[in-house]
C-alpha positions as CSV (number, residue, x, y, z in Angstrom):
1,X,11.1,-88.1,-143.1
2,X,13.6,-85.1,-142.8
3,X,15.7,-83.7,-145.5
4,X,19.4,-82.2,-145.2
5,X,22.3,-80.7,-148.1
6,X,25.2,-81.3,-147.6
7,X,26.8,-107.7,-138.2
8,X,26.8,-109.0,-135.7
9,X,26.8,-112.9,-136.4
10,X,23.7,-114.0,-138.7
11,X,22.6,-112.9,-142.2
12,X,21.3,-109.2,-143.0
13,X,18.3,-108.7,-144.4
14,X,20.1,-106.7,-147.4
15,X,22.5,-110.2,-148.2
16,X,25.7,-110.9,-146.9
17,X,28.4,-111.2,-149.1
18,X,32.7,-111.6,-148.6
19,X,35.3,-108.3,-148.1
20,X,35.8,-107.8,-151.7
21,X,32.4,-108.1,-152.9
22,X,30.8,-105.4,-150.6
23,X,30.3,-102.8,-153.0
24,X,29.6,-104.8,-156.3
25,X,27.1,-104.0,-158.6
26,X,25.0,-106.8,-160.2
27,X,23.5,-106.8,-163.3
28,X,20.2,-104.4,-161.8
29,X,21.8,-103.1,-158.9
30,X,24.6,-101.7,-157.1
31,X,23.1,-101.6,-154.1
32,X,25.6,-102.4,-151.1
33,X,26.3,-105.9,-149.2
34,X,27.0,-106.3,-145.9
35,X,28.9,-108.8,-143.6
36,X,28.5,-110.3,-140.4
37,X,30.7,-108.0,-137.7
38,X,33.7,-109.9,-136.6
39,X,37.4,-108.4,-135.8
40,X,39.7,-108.8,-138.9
41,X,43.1,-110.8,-137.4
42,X,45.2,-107.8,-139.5
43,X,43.9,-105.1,-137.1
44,X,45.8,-103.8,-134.0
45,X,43.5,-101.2,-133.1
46,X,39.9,-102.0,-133.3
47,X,36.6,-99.4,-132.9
48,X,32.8,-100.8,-132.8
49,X,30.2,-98.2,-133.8
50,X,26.6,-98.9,-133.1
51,X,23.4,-97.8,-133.6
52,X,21.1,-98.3,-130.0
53,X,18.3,-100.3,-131.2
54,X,19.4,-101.9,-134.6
55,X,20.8,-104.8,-132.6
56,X,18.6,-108.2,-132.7
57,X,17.9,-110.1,-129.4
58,X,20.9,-111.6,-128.6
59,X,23.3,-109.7,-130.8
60,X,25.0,-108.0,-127.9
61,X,26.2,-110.9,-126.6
62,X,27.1,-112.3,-129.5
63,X,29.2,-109.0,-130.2
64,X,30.5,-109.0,-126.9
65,X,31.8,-113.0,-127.4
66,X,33.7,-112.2,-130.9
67,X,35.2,-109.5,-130.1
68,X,36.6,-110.9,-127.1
69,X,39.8,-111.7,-128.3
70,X,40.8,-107.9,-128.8
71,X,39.0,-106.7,-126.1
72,X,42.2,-105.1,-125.0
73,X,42.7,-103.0,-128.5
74,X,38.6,-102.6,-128.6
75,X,36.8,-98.9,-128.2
76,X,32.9,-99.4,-128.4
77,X,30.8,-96.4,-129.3
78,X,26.7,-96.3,-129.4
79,X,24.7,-94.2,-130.7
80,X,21.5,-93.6,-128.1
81,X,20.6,-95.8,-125.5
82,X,23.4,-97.7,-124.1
83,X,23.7,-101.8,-125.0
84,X,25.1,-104.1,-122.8
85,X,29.0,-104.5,-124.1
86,X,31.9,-104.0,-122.2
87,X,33.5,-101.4,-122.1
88,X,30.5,-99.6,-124.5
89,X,30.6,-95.3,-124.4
90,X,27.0,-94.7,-124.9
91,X,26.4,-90.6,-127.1
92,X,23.2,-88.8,-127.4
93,X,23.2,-88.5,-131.0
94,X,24.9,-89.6,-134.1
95,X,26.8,-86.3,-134.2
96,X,28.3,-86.9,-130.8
97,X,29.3,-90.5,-132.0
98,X,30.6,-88.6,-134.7
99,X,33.0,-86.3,-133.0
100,X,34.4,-88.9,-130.7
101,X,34.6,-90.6,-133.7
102,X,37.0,-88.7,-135.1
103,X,38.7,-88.0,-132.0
104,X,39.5,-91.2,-131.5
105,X,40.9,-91.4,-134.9
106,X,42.9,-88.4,-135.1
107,X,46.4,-90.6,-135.5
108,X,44.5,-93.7,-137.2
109,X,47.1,-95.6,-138.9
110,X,46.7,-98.9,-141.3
111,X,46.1,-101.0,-138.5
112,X,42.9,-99.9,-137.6
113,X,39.7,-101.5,-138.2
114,X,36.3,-99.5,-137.8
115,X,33.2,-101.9,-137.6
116,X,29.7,-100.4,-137.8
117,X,25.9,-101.9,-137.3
118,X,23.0,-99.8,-137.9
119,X,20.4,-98.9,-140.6
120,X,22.0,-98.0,-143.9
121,X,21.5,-94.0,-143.6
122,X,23.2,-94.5,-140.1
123,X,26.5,-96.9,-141.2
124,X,27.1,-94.3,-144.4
125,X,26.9,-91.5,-142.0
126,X,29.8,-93.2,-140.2
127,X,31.4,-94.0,-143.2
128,X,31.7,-90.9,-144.7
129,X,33.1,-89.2,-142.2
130,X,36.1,-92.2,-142.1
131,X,37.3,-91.4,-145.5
132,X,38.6,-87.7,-145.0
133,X,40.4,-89.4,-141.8
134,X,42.9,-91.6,-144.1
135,X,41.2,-95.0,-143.7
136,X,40.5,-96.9,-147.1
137,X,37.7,-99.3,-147.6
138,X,39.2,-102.1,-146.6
139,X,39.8,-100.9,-142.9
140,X,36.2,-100.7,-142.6
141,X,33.6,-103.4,-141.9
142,X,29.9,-102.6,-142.2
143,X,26.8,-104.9,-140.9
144,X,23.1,-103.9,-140.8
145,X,20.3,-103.9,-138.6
146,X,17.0,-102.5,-138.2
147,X,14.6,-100.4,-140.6
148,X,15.0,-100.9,-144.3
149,X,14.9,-97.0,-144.9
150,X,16.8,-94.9,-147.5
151,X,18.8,-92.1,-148.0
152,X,17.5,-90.8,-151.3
153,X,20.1,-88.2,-153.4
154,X,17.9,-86.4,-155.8
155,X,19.1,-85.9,-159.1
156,X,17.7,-82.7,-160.0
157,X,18.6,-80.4,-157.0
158,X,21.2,-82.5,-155.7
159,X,19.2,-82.6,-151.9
160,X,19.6,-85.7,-149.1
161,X,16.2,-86.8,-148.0
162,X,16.2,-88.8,-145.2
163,X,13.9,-92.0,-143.9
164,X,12.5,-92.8,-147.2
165,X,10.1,-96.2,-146.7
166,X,8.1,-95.8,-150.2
167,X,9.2,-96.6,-153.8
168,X,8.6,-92.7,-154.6
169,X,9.0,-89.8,-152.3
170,X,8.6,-86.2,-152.7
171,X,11.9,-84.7,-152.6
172,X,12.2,-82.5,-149.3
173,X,14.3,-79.7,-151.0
174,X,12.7,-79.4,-154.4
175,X,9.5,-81.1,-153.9
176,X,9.8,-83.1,-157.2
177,X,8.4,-87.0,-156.8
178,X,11.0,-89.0,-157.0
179,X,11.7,-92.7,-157.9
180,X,14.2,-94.3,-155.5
181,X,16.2,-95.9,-157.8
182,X,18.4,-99.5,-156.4
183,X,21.4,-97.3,-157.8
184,X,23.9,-96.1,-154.6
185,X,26.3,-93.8,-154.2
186,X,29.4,-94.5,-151.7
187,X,29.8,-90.8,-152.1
188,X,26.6,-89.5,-150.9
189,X,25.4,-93.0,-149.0
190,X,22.1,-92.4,-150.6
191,X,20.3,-93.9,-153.6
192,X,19.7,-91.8,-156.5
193,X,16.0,-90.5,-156.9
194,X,14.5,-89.3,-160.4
195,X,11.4,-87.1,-161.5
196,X,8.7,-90.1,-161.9
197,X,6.7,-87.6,-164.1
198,X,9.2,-85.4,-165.9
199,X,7.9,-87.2,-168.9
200,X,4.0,-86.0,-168.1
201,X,3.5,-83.9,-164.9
202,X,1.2,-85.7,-162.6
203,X,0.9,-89.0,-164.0
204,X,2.8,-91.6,-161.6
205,X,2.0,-95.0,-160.0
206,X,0.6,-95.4,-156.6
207,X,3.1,-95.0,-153.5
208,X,3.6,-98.2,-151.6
209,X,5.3,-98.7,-148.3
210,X,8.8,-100.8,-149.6
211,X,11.5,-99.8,-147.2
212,X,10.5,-100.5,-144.0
């Protein structure tokens, strides 16, 4: 766990659920949905992000086969070790990714589409950084893969922790145990985390491993 301040074709372990429905709340939750990765007809430039190592066996290929038909309009970036798609730029890091990232969308105009498959904390990473760039929802295309771990926003000291597996985690910037709470934020990519205990100090329920 480290703290900081600031789909491919098949069903996602987090649900899969149509465009307009990817950020709606039901009645307990308002936790995010996420869609099977395939290039939107409406697009005339399309970029594939990808987090090395999220990818089932066999989702490469299955990538590589739908997004065939705009291969010629298609820039693929991955995030660690390389994966076998044409034409796929392989970056150290996800702040590498992130600055060809932007790079590449420096004139980004309404016809581009931005699809990205990772672990949550790594497709809201991406996300984020589209916004500032003049993209809208809509543009953008998110599928998961991978670990089940959170981004946790605490809402006392307002600090990111990152890789959260368990129900309650000690914040990493104020050190207060926090509940990770199924409420997200599209601003932060996180879930909200409050005091367990504020009620009475010390008095909280066992961890257990529910993210992983």
């Amino acid at each position: 766990m480290t703290t900081n301040s600031c789909a491919t074709p098949g069903r996602s372990p987090l649900t899969d659920a149509v465009p307009d429905a990817m950020f709606a709340s039901t009645r307990y939750s308002s936790r995010p949905r996420y869609l099977s990765l395939t290039p939107d007809a409406a697009g005339s430039q399309h970029l594939l992000v990808i987090e090395a190592g999220t990818l089932a066996e066999g989702q490469a290929d299955e990538l590589s086969k739908a997004f065939a038909p705009v291969a010629d309009r298609l820039q693929v970036l991955v995030t660690g070790a390389a994966v076998d798609i044409p034409g796929a730029t392989a970056y150290a890091d996800l702040d590498a990714t992130l600055h060809a990232l932007r790079h590449g969308l420096q004139l980004a105009t309404m016809g581009h589409r931005v699809y990205i498959h990772g672990t949550e904390p790594y497709v809201w990473s991406v996300y984020t950084q589209l916004m500032p760039l003049g993209l809208d929802r809509h543009q953008v295309h998110m599928s998961h893969g991978g670990s089940l771990k959170r981004r946790v926003w605490c809402t006392h000291c307002h600090s990111l922790t990152e890789d959260v597996t368990t129900n309650i985690v000690p914040c990493g910037g104020c050190g207060r145990h926090l509940l990770v709470r199924d409420h997200f934020s599209r601003r932060f990519g996180a879930y909200m985390g409050v005091q367990i205990d504020a009620e009475v100090p010390g008095v909280r329920p066992a961890i257990e491993e529910v993210f992983p």
